[in-house]
Backbone as JSON Lines, residues from 0, in Angstrom:
{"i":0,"aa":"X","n":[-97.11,140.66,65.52],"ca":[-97.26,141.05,64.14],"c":[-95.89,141.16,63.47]}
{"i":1,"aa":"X","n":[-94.9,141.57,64.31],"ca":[-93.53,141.85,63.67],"c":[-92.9,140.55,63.35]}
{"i":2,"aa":"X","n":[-93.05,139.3,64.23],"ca":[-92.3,138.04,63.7],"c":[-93.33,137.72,62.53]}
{"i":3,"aa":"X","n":[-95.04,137.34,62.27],"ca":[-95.52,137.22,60.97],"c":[-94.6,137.88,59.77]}
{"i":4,"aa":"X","n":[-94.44,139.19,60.14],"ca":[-94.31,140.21,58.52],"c":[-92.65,139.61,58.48]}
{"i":5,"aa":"X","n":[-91.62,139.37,59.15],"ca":[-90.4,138.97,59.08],"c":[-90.64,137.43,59.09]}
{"i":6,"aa":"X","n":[-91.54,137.2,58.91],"ca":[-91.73,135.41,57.87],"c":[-92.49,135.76,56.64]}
{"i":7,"aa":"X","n":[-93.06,136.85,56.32],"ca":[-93.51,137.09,54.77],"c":[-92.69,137.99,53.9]}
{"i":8,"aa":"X","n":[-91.42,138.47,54.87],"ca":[-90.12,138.64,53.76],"c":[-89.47,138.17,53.56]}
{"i":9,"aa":"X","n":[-89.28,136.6,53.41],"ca":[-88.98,135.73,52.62],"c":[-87.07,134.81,53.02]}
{"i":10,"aa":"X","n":[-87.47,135.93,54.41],"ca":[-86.12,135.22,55.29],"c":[-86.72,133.71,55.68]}
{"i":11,"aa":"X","n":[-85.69,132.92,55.59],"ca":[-85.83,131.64,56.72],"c":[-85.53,131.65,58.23]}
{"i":12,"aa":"X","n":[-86.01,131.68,59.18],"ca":[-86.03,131.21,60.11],"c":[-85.77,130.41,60.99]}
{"i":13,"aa":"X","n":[-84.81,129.9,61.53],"ca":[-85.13,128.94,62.41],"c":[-86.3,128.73,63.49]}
{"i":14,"aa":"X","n":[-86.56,127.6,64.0],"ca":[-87.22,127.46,65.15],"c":[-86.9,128.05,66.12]}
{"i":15,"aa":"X","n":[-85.85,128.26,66.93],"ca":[-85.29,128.42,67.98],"c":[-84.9,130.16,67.64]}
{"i":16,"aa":"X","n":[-85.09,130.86,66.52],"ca":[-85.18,132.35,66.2],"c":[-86.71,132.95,66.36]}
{"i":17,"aa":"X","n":[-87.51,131.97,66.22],"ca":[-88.98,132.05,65.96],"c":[-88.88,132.13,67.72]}
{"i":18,"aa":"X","n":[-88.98,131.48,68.53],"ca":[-89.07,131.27,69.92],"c":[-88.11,132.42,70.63]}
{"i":19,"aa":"X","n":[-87.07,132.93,70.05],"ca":[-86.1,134.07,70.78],"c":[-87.28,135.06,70.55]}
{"i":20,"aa":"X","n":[-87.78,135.56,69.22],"ca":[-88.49,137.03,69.03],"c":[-89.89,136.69,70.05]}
{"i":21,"aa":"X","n":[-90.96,135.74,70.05],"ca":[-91.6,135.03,70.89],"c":[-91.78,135.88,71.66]}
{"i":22,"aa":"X","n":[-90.66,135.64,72.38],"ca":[-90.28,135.35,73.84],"c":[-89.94,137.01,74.02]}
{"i":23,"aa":"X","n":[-88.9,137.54,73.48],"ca":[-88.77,139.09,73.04],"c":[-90.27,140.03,72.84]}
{"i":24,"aa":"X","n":[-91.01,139.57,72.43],"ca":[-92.22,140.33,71.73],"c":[-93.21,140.34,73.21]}
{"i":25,"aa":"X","n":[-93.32,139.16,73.69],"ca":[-94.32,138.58,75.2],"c":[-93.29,139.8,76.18]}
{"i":26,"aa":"X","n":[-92.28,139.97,76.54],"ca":[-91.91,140.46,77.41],"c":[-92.18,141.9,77.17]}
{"i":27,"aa":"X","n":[-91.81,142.56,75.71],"ca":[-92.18,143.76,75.46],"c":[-93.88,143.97,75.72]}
{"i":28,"aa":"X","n":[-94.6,143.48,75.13],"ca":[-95.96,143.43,75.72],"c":[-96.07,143.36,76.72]}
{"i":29,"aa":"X","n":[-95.55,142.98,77.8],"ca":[-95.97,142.92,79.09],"c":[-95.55,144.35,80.23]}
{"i":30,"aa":"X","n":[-94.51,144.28,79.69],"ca":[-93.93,145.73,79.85],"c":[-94.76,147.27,79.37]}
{"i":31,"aa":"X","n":[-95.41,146.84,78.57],"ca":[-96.01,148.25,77.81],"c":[-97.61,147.67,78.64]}
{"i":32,"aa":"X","n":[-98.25,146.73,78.78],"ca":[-99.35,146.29,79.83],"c":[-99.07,146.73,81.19]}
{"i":33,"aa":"X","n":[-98.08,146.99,81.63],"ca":[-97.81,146.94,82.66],"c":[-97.64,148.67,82.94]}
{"i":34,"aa":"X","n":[-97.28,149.02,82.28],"ca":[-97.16,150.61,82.36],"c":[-98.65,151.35,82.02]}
{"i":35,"aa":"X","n":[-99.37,150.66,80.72],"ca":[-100.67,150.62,80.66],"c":[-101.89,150.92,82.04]}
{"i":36,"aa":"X","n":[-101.38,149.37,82.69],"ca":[-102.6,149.52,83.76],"c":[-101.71,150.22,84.96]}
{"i":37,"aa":"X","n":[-100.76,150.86,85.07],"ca":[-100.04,151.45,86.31],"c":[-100.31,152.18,85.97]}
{"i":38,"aa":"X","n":[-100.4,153.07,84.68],"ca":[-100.36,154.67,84.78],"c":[-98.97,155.39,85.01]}
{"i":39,"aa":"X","n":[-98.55,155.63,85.92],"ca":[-97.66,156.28,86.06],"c":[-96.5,155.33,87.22]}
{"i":40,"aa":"X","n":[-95.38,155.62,86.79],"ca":[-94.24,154.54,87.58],"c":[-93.38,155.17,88.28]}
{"i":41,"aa":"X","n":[-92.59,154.5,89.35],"ca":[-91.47,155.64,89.78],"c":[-89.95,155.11,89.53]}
{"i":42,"aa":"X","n":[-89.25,155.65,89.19],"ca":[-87.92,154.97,89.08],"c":[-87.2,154.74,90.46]}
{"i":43,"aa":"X","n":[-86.16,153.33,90.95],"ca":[-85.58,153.42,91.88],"c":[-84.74,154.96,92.09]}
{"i":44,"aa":"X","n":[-84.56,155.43,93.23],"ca":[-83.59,156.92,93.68],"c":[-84.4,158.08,92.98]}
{"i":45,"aa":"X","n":[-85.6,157.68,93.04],"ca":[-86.23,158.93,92.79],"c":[-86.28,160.07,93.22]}
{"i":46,"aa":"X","n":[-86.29,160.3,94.21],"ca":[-85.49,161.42,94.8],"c":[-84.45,162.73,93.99]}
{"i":47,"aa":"X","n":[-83.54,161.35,94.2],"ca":[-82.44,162.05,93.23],"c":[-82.5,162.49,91.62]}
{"i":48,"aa":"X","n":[-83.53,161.61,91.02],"ca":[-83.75,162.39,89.57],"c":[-84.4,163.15,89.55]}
{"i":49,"aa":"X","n":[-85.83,163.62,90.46],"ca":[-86.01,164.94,90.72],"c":[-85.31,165.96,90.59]}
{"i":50,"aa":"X","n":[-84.2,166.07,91.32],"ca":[-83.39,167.27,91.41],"c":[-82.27,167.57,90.43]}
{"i":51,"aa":"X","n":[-81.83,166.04,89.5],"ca":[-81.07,166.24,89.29],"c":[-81.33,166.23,87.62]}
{"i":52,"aa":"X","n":[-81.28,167.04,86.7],"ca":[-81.93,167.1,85.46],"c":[-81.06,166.64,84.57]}
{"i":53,"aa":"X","n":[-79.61,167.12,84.66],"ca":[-79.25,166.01,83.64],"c":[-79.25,164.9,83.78]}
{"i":54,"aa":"X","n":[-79.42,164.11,84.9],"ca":[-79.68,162.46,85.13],"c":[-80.83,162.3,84.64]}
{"i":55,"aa":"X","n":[-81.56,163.05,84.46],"ca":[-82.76,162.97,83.67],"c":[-82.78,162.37,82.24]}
{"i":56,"aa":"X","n":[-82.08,163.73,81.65],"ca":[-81.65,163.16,80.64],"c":[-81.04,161.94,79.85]}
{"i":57,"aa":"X","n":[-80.13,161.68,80.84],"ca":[-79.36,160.85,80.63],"c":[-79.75,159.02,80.94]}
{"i":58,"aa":"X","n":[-81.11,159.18,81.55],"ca":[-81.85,158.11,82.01],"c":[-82.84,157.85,80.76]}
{"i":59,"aa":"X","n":[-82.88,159.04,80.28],"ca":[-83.78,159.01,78.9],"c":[-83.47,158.44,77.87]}
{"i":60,"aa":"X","n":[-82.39,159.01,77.77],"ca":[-81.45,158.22,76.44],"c":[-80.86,156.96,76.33]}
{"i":61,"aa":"X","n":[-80.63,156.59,78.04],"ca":[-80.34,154.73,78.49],"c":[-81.6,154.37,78.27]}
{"i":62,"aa":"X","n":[-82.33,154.6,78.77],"ca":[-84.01,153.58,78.47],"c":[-84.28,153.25,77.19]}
{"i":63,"aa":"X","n":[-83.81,154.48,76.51],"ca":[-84.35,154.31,74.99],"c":[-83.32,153.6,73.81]}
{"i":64,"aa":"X","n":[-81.96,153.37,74.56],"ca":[-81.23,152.45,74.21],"c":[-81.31,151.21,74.55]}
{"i":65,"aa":"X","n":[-81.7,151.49,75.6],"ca":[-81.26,149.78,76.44],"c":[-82.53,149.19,75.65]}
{"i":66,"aa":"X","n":[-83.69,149.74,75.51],"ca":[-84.81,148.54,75.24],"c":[-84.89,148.52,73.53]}
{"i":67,"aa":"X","n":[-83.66,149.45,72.71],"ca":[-83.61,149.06,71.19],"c":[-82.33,148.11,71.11]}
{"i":68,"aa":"X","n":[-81.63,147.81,72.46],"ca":[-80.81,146.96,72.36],"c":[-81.39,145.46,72.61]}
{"i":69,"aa":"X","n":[-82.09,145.55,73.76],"ca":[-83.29,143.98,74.1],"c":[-84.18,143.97,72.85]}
{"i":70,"aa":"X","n":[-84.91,144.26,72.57],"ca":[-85.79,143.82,71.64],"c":[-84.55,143.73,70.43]}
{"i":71,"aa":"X","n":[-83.45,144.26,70.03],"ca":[-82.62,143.66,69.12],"c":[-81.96,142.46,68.99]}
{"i":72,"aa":"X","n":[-81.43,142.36,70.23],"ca":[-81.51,140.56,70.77],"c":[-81.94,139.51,70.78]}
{"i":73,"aa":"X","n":[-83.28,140.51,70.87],"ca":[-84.12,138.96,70.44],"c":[-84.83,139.28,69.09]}
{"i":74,"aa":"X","n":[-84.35,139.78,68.05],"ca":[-84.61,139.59,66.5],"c":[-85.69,140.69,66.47]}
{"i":75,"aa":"X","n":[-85.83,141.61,67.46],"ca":[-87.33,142.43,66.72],"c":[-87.19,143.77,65.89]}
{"i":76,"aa":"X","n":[-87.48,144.98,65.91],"ca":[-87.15,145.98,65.62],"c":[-86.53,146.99,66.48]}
{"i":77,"aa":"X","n":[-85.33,147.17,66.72],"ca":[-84.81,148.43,67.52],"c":[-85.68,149.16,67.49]}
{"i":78,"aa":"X","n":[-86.61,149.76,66.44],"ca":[-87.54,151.1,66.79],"c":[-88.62,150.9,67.4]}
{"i":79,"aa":"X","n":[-88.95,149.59,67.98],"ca":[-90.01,149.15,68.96],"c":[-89.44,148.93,70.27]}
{"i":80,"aa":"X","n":[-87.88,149.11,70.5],"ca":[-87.51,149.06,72.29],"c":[-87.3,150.43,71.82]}
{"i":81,"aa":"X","n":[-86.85,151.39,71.41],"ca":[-86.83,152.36,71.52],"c":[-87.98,153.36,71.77]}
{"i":82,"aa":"X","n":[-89.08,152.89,71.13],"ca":[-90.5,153.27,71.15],"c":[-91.17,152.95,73.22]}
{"i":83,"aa":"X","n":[-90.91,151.54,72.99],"ca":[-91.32,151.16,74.36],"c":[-90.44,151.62,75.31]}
{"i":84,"aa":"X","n":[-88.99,151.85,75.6],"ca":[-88.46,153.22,76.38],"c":[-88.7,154.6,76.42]}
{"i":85,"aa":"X","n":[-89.43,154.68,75.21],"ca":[-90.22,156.07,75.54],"c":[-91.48,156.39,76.02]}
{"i":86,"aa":"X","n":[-92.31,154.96,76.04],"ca":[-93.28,154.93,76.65],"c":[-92.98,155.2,77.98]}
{"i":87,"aa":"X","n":[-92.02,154.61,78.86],"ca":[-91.65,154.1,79.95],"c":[-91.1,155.6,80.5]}
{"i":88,"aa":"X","n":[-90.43,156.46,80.05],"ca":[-90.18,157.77,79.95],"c":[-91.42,158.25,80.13]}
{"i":89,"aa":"X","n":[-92.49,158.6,79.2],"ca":[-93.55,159.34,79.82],"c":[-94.61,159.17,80.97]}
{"i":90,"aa":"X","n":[-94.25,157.61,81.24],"ca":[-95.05,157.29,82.24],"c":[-94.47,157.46,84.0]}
{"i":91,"aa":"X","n":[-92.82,157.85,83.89],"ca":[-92.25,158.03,85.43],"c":[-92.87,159.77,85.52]}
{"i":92,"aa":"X","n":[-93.17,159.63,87.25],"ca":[-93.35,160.69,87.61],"c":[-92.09,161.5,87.65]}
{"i":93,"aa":"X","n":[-91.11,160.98,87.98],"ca":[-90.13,162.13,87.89],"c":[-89.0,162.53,86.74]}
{"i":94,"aa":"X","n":[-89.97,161.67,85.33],"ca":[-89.43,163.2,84.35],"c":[-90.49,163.9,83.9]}
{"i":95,"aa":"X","n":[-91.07,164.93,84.42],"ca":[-91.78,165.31,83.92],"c":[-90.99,166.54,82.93]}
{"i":96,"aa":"X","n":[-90.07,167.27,83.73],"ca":[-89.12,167.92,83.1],"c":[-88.33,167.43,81.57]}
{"i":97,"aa":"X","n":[-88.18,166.16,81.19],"ca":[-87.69,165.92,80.75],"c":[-88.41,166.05,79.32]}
{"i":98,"aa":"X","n":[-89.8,165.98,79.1],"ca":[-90.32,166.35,78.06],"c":[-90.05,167.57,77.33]}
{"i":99,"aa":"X","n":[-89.67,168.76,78.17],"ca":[-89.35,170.42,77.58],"c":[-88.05,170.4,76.91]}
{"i":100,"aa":"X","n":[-87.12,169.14,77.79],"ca":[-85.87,168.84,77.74],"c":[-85.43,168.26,76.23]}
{"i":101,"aa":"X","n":[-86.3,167.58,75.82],"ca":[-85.98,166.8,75.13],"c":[-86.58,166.92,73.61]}
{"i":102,"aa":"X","n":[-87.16,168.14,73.64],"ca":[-87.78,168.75,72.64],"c":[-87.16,168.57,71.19]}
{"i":103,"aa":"X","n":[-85.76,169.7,71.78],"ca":[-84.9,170.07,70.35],"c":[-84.33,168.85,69.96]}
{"i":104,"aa":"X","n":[-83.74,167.47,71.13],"ca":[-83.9,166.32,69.61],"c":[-85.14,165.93,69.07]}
{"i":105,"aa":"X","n":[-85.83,165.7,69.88],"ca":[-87.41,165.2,69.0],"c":[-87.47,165.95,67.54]}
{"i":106,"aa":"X","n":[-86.93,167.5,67.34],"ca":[-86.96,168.33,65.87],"c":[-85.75,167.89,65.34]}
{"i":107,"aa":"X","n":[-85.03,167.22,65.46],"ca":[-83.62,166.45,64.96],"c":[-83.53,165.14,64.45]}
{"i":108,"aa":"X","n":[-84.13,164.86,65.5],"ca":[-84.47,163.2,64.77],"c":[-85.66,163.09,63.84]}
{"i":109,"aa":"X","n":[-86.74,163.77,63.92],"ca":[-88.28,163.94,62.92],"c":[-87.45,163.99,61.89]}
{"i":110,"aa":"X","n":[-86.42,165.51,62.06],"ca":[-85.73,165.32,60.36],"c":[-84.87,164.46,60.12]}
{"i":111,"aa":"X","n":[-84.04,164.01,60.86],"ca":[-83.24,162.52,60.15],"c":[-84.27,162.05,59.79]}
{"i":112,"aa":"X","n":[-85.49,161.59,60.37],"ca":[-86.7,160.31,59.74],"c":[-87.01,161.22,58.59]}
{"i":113,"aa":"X","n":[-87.45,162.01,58.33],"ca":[-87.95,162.5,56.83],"c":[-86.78,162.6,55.44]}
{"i":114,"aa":"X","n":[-85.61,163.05,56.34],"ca":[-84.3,162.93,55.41],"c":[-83.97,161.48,55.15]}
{"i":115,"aa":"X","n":[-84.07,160.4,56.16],"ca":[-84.14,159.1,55.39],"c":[-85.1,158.47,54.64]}
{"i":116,"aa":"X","n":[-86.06,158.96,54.88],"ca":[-87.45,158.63,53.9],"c":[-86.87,158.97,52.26]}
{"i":117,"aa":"X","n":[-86.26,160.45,52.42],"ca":[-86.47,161.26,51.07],"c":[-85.24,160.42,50.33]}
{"i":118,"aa":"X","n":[-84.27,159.89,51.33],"ca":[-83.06,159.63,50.47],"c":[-83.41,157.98,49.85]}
{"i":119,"aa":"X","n":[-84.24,157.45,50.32],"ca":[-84.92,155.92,49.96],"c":[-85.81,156.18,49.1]}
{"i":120,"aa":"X","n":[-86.29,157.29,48.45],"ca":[-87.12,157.56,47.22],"c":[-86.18,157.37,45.66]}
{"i":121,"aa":"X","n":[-87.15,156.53,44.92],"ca":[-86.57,155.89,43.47],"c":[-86.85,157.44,42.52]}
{"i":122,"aa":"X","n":[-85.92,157.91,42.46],"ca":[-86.53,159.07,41.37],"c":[-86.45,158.64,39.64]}
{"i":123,"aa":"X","n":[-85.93,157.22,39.4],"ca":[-86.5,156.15,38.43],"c":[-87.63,156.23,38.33]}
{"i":124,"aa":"X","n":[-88.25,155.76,39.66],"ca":[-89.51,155.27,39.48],"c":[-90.48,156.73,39.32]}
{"i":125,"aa":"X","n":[-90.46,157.44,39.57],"ca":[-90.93,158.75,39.89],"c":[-91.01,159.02,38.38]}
{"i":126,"aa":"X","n":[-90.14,159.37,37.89],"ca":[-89.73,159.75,36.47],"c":[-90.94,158.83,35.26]}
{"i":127,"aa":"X","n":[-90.37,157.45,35.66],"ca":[-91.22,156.33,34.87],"c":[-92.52,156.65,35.07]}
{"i":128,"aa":"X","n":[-93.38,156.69,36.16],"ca":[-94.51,156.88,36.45],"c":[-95.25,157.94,36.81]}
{"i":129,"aa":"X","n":[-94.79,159.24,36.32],"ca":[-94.75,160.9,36.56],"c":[-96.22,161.18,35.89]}
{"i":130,"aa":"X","n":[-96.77,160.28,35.1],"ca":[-98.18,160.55,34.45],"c":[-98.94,160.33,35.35]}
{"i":131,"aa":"X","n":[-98.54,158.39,35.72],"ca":[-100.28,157.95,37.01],"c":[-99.96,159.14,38.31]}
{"i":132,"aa":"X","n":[-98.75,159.33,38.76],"ca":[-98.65,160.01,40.11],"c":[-99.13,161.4,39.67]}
{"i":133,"aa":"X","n":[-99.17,161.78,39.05],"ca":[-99.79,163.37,38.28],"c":[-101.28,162.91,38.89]}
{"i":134,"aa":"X","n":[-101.84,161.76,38.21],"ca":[-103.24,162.18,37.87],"c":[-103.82,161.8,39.37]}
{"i":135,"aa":"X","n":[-102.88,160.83,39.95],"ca":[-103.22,160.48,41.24],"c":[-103.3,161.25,42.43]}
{"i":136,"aa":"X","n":[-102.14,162.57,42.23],"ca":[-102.34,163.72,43.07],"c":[-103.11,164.89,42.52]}
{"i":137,"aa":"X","n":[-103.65,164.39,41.31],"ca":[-104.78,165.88,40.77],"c":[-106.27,164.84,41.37]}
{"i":138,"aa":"X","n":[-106.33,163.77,41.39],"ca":[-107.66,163.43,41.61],"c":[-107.8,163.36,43.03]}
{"i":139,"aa":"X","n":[-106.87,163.36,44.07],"ca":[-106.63,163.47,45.3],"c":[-107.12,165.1,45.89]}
{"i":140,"aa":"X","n":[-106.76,165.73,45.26],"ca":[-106.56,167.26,45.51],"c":[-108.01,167.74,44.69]}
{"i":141,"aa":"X","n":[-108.72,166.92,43.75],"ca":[-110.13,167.72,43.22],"c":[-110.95,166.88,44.14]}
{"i":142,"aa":"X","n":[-110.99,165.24,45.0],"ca":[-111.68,165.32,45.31],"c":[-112.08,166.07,47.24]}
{"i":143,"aa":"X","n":[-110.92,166.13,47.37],"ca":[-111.23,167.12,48.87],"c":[-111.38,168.37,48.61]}
C-alpha cells in the first residue's frame, strides 16, 4: 500500500525504485508473518539478555533503528521498520522486562507525535474556516 500512495503523490519513480521498495515491503511482510505464526521468538545469547537489563534496552532501541534504517533503504517509511522492530520486541521472550522499561519514552515520544501534529496545523486555515469547523464540531457533539 505504501509504494501505491508514494505513486499517487505525484513523485516519479523509476523502475528499478519501484522493485527496491518491492522487494523492501515482501521482506518486511515476511518478517512480521513470521513473528505472526511463531508467536513468540528467542534472540541469539539469550541467556545473557535475561540477566542483563540494560542490554535489554539497548537491543530495543537497535531493533527499532536498524529496521527504520532497512525499510529506509529501500524507499519505505522509517515509521514502518521502526514499527516492525517493535513488533519483534514484543514478541522475544526475553524482554519481557523491557516493556516497564520502556514506558517513560513511550510518554515522550506520544508527545513529540502530538507536538508535531500541533506544529503542522494551518492556523490560516483554521481562522478562514472557523464557521464550517464550529458547526462541524457542534453537530458532532449534538449528535452523540
Amino acid at each position: 500500500m505504501l509504494i501505491f500512495i508514494a505513486q499517487l503523490g505525484g513523485k516519479i519513480q523509476t523502475p528499478s525504485e519501484i522493485l527496491m521498495m518491492t522487494f523492501g515491503a515482501i521482506v518486511t511482510i515476511l518478517v512480521l508473518l513470521y513473528v505472526y505464526f511463531k508467536g513468540t521468538i528467542s534472540f541469539p545469547l539469550a541467556k545473557r539478555i535475561v540477566r542483563d537489563h540494560e542490554l535489554q534496552v539497548f537491543i530495543a532501541i537497535f531493533l527499532c533503528f536498524a529496521g527504520a534504517l532497512f525499510t529506509s533503504f529501500f524507499g519505505l517509511s522509517t515509521a514502518l521498520g521502526a514499527f516492525t522492530g517493535g513488533i519483534i520486541i514484543n514478541a522475544a521472550r526475553e524482554a519481557h522486562w523491557i516493556h516497564d522499561t520502556l514506558q517513560s519514552f513511550r510518554v515522550l515520544f506520544v508527545s513529540f507525535f502530538f507536538i508535531g501534529i500541533g506544529l503542522q496545523m494551518d492556523l490560516l486555515f483554521i481562522y478562514e474556516n472557523l464557521w464550517v469547523i464550529s458547526l462541524t464540531i457542534l453537530t458532532v457533539y449534538l449528535t452523540n
